[in-house]
C-alpha positions in Angstrom: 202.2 128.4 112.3 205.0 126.3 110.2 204.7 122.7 110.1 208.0 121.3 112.0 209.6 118.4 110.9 212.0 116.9 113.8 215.2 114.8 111.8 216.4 113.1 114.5 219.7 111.9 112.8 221.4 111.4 109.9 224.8 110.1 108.5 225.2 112.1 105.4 226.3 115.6 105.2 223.4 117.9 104.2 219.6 117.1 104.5 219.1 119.9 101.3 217.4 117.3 99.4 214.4 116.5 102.0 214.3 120.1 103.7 213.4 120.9 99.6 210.8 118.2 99.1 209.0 119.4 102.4 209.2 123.7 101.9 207.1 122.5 99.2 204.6 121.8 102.0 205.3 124.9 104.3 207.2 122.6 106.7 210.6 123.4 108.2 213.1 120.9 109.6 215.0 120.9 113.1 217.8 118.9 112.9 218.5 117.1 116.4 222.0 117.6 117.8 222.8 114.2 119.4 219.7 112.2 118.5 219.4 111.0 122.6 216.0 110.3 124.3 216.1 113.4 126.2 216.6 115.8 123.7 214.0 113.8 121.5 211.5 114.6 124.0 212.3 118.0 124.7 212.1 118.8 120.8 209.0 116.3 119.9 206.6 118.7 121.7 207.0 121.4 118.8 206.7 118.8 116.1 204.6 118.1 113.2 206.7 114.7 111.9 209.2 112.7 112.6 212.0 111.7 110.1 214.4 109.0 111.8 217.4 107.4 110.8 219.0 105.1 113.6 217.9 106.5 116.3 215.5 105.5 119.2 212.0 106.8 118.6 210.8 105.3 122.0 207.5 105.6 123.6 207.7 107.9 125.5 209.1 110.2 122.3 206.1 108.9 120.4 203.5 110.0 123.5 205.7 113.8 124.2 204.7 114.5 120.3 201.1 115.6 121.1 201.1 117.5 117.6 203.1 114.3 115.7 201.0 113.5 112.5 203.6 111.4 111.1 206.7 108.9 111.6 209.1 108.5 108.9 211.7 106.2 108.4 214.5 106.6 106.7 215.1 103.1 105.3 213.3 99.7 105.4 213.4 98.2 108.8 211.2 100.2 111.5 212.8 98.1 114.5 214.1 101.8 116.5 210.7 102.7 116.2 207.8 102.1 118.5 205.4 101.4 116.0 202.8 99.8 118.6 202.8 103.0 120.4 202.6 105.4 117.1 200.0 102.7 116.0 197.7 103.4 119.6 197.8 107.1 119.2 196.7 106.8 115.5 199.9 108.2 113.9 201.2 106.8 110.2 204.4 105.2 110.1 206.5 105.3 106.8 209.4 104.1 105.8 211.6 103.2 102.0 211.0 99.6 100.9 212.9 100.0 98.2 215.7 102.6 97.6 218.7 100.4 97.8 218.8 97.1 96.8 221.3 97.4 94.1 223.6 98.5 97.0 222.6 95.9 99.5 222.3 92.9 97.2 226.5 94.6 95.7 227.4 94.3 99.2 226.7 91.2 100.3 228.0 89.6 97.1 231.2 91.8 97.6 231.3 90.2 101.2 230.7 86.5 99.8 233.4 87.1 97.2 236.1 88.8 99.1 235.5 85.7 102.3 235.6 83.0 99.3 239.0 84.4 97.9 240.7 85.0 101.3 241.6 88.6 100.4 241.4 89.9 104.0 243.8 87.7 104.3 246.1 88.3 101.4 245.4 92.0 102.0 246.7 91.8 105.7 249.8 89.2 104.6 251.3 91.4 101.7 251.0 94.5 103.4 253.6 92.5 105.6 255.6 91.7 103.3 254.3 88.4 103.2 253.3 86.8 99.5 252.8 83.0 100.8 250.2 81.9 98.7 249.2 79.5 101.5 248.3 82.5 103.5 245.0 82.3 102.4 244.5 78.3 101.6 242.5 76.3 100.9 240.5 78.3 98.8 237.5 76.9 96.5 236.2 77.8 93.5 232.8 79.9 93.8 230.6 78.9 91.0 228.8 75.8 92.0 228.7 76.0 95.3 225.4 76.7 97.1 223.7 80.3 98.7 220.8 80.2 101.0 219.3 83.6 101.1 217.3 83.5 103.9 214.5 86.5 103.5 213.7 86.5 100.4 211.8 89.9 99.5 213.5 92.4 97.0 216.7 92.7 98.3 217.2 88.7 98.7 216.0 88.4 94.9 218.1 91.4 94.2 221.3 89.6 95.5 219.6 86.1 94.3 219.8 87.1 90.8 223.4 88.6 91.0 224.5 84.9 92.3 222.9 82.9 90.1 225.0 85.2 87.6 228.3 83.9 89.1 226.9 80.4 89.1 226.0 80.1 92.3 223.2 77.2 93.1 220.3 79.4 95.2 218.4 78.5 98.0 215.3 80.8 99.5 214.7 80.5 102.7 211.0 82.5 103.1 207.7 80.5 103.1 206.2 83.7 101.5 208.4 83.5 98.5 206.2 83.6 95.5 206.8 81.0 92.4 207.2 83.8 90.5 210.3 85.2 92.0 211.9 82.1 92.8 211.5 81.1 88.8 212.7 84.0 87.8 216.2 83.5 89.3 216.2 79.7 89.2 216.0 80.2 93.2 214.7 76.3 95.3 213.1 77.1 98.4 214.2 75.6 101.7 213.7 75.5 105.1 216.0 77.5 107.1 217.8 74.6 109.3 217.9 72.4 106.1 219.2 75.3 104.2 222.0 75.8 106.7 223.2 72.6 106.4 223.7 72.4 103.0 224.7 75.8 102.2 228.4 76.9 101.1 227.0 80.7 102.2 224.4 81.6 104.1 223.3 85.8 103.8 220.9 87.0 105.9 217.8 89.7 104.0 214.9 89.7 106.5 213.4 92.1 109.4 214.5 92.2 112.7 211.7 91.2 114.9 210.6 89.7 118.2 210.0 86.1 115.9 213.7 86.8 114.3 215.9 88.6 117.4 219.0 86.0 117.7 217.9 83.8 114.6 221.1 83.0 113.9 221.9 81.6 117.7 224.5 78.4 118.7 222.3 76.1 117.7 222.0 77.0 114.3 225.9 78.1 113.6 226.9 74.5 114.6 224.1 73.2 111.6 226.2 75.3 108.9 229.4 73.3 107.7 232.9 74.0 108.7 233.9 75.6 105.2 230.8 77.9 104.9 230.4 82.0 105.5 227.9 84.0 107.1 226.7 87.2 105.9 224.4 89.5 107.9 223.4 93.0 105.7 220.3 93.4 107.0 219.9 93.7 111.2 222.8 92.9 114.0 220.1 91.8 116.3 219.7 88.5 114.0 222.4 87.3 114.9 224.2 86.1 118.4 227.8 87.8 118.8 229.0 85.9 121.1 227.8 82.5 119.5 229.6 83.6 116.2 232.6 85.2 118.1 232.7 80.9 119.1 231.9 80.0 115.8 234.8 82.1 114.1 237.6 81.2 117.0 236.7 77.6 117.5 236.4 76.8 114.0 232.5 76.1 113.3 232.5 78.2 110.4 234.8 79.2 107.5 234.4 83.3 108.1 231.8 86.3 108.2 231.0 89.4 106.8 229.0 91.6 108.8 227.7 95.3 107.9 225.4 95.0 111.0 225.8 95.0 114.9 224.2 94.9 118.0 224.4 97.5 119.8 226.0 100.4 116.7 228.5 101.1 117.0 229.8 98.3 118.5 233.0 99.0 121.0 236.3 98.4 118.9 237.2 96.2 121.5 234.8 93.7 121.1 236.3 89.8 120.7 234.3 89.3 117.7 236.7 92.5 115.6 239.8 90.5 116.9 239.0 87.5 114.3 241.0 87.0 111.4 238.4 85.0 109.3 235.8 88.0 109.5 235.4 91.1 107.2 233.7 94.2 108.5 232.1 97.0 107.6 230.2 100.0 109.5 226.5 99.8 108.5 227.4 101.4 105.1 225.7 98.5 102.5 223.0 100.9 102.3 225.3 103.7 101.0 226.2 104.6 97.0 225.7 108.5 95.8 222.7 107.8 94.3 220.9 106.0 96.8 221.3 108.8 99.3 219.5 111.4 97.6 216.8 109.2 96.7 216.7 107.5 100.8 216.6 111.3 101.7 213.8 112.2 99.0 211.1 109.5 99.2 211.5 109.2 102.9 210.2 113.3 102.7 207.9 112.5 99.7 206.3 110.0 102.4 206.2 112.5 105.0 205.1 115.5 103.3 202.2 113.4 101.3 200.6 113.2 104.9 201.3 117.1 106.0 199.5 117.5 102.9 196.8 115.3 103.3 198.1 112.5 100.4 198.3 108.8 101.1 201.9 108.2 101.4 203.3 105.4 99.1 204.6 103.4 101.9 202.8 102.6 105.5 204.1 99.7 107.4 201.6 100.2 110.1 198.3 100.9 107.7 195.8 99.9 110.0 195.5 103.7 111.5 194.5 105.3 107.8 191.2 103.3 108.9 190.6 106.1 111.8 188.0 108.6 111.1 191.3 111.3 111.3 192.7 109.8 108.1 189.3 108.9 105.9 191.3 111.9 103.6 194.1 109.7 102.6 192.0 106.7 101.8 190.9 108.0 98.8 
């Protein structure tokens, strides 16, 4: 019987790369149509793995997959997966810790750059017709000014390292930061709500969990200063829209650049999009050529290590390979 490997979405235009990796195995992919609960369930029973994207792999998917020997995440955060439930019935869940953080950490620095210079503004003005320079004012000069990173794993240091190149003073905000990786970009670790005071820009690099939904709430918008940006690359859940839809109209902040929302897509109508001091972008700080193929690759190297009865290189949920079932990949 071929192995079945159930893709439940995707956002790039041929999944050649990982249906290669895993025919290597003797496993097949079905792609899902619409990636919806329903048809999730209906196509779960006939699978072997799970590769997953953005969409929901809810518990009751997890529990219709009575032959699932694997969850695999394409990416880094494992928040649309029901890991407690995959972890219960024993299954592995992998994801990519590391396939894009030239492309996150670019992003975010493009984000702080193009709020600092006002060239959404300019942009908007001269394709008007308008070339007031005072369109865009008052505008300050970038290099020593003050970035709190707050998550500070690779992509944080990734983008760290790329600010301290533009003269930018860093703060880490991450009491897990190692010495190491704070010497090595010059990086000062901070406490978050201190660091938002005294932060010029504030861009946000950790997880989205129960400990971190709506981090960035009222509360903490009114510590940042007036003249200081916001940028969120990493989950839309960390941050409260409609607190930062206040924060933007009534003046609490300078601007934001957001790649992430809660819900995605978020409704073109939404307040927030009407803003003028806020650049956005659709989820895509993740996305460069090169970091495609290797998202699609590794994420099917992970998967078809366990079809195959390897230890796959990333786990986020390692506990299970403990169970008599996996003693094989403990080796």
């Amino acid at each position: 019987m071929d192995r079945v490997v159930l893709v439940t979405d995707h956002t790039w235009p041929s999944v050649e790369p990982e249906a290669a990796v895993l025919r290597r195995v003797g496993a097949r992919l079905v792609v899902a149509e619409t990636g919806d609960e329903r048809e999730l369930r209906a196509l779960v029973t006939e699978a072997d793995a799970i590769l997953t994207c953005f969409a929901r792999v809810s518990e009751d998917v997890v529990r219709a997959g009575g032959r699932l020997q694997v969850i695999g995440r394409y990416g880094i955060g494992v928040d649309n997966i029901a890991v407690g439930e995959a972890t219960k019935l024993g299954i592995p869940v992998t994801n990519v810790p590391a396939y894009c953080l030239d492309e996150v950490a670019e992003h975010a620095l493009a984000l702080m750059l193009g709020l600092a210079r006002g060239l959404h503004v300019y942009d908007r003005a001269i394709r008007e017709g308008d070339w007031d320079l005072s369109r865009g004012a008052p505008l300050h000069r970038v290099a020593g000014r003050t970035l709190a990173v707050v998550g500070f794993g690779k992509i944080g240091q990734a983008l760290a390292g790329r600010a301290a190149g533009v003269g930018l003073r860093v703060l880490a905000v991450d009491r897990n930061a190692r010495r190491a990786g704070l010497e090595a970009v010059g990086a000062e670790q901070a406490e978050l709500d201190d660091a938002l005071g005294e932060a010029d820009f504030v861009s946000l690099h950790c997880p989205l969990t129960d400990e971190t939904r709506g981090l960035i709430d009222e509360a903490r918008l009114r510590r940042m200063k007036p003249g200081a940006f916001l940028i969120n690359t990493a989950r839309g859940g960390l941050v409260d829209h409609d607190a930062l839809h206040r924060a933007l109209s009534e003046g609490w902040i300078a601007g934001a650049g957001l790649d992430v929302f809660d819900p995605e897509p978020l409704g073109s109508d939404q307040p927030l999009f009407r803003q003028p001091n806020l650049i956005a972008t659709p989820h895509v700080a993740f996305y460069s050529e090169e970091s495609l193929v290797e998202l699609e690759t590794l994420a099917a190297e992970n998967v078809a290590a366990v079809l195959e009865g390897r230890r796959p290189a990333s786990v986020v949920n390692p506990e299970v390979l403990e169970l008599a079932r996996w003693e094989h990949l403990r080796s």
